[in-house]
N, C-alpha and C positions, 0 to 999 in steps of 0.2 A: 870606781865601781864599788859598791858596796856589797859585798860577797859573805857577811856572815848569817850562816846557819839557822835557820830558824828551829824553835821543837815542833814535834809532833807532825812530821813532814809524812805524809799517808806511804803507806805499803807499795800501793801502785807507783807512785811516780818514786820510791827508792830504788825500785826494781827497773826503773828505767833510766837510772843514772850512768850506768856503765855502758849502755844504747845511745847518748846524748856526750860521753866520751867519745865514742867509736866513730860517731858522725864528725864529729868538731875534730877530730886525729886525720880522719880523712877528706873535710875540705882545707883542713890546715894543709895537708899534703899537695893537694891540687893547687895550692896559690892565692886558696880564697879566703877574702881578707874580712869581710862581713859576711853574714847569712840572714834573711830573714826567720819570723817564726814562721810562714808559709810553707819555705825550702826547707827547715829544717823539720818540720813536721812532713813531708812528702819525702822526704829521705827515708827517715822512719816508718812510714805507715799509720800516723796517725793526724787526728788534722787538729789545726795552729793553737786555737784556744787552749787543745789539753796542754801543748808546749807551755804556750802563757801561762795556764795556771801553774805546771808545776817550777817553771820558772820562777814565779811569784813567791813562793815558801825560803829563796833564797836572799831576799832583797831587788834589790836592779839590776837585775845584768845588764841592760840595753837599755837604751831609750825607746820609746816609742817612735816610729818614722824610720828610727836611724839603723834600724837591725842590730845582728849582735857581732860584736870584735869577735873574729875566729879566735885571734890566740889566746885572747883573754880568758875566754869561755874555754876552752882546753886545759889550760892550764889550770884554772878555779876548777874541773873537776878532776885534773888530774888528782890535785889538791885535796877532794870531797874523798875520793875512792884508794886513798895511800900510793900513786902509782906513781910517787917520784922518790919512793926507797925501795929496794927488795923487800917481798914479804915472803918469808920462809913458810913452806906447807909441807904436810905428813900426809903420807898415801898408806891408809889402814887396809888392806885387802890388797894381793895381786893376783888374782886370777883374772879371767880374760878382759872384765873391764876395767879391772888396778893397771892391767899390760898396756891397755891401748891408752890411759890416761898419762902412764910413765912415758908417754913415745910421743907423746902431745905439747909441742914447742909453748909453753904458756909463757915462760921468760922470753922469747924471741916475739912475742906480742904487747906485754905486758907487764910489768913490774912484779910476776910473782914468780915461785918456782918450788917443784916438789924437790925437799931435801934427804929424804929418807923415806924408805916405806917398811911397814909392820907388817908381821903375818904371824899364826899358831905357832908357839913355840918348836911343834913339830913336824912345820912344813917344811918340805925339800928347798922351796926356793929361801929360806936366812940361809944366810952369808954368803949368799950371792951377790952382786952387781945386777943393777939391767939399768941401760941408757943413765952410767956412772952417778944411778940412784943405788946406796946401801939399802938390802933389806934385813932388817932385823926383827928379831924376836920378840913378841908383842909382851914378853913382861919385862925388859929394859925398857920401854917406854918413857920410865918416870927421870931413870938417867940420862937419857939420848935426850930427850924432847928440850934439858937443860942445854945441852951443850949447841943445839941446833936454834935455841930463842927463839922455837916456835909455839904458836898458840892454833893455831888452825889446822883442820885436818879434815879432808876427805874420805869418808867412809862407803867402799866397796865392800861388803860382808855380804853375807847370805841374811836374811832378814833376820830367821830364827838368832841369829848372833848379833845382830843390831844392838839391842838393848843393854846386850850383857858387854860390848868393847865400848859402846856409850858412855858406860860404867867408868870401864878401866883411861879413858881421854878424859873423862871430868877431874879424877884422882889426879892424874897425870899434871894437871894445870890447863888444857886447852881451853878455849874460852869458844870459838866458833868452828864448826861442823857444817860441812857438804857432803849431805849423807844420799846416798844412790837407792837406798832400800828403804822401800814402799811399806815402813811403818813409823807412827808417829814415836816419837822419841821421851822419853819423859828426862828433862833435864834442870840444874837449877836454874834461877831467872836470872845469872848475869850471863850464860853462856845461850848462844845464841845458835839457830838448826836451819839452814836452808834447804829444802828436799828437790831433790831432782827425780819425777819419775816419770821415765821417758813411755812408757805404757798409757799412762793419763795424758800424756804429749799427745802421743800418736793415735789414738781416741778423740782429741780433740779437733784433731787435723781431718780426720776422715769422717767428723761429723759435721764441720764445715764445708767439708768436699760433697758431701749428700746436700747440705741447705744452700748451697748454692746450683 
């Protein structure tokens, strides 16, 4: 199977790499030993071609006729998305949605795990514990983040403070950001900003619940 990399692989189908994991995790689990692009597209939710194509950006995974090797294709994206080492993660914010993210099994899923979390130097919760995460003081930072070899970091702030600990994680060395708050980020071009906001989610959900 020819499994290298192509460039320039579109936003959409990157975003749907770690969705094409989760499916191939779980029919690896059931026993199932090929899939077609049919089944694996109706797993998903979307249909075959978009698979084909975003398949395509990779080389061959499958043949044609033949469908695709569950484990192979598992494994090659284990491969694509780092999920066969621990990847160490910073949780910048602990109020109520740093809490529920700290409480959130993401290592009992997946090959990642929050290693520490930040807050104001003059929050109550440094030097605390919660779910045998340290929280520390967001101007140690620059030392911790060494000792912990992480580059990634989720950011729960208030928005108004977005920009300004954006700031303090680029200094810091972090290279990619899962930031929660709903403003764009200005950062250098090698570090990297995925935004989750779950407002324009749930907007988008109850505007397809009206169009249909």
């Amino acid at each position: 199977m020819k499994n290298e990399k192509k460039s320039a692989i579109p936003r959409a189908t990157a975003k749907r790499l770690s969705i094409y994991y989760r499916v191939f995790k779980r029919f690896h689990a059931g026993n199932i030993e090929k899939a077609s692009s049919k089944e694996i597209a109706e797993a998903i939710g979307i249909d075959s071609a978009t698979v084909r194509r975003d398949f395509s950006y990779f080389g061959e995974l499958g043949r044609r006729g033949f469908g695709y090797n569950v484990k192979n294709l598992m494994d090659f994206f284990a491969d694509i998305l780092n999920d066969n080492s621990i990847t160490n993660v910073m949780l910048i914010g602990v109020g109520n949605m740093g809490r529920a993210l700290l409480h959130y099994r993401f290592h009992e899923r997946n090959k990642m795990k929050i290693v520490m979390a930040f807050e104001a130097d003059d929050h109550p919760a440094v030097g605390t514990i919660d779910e045998s995460v340290p929280i520390y003081a967001i101007s140690e930072i620059e030392e911790k983040i060494k000792e912990a070899k992480a580059q990634t970091a989720i950011l729960t702030v208030p928005s108004s403070k977005a920009q300004e600990v954006a700031n303090i994680l680029v200094q810091a060395g972090v290279k990619g950001i899962l930031s929660f708050s709903p403003v764009n980020l200005s950062v250098p071009k090698d570090v990297v900003v995925q935004y989750v906001d779950l407002t324009s989610e749930l907007q988008t959900l109850l505007y397809f619940m009206r169009k249909g």
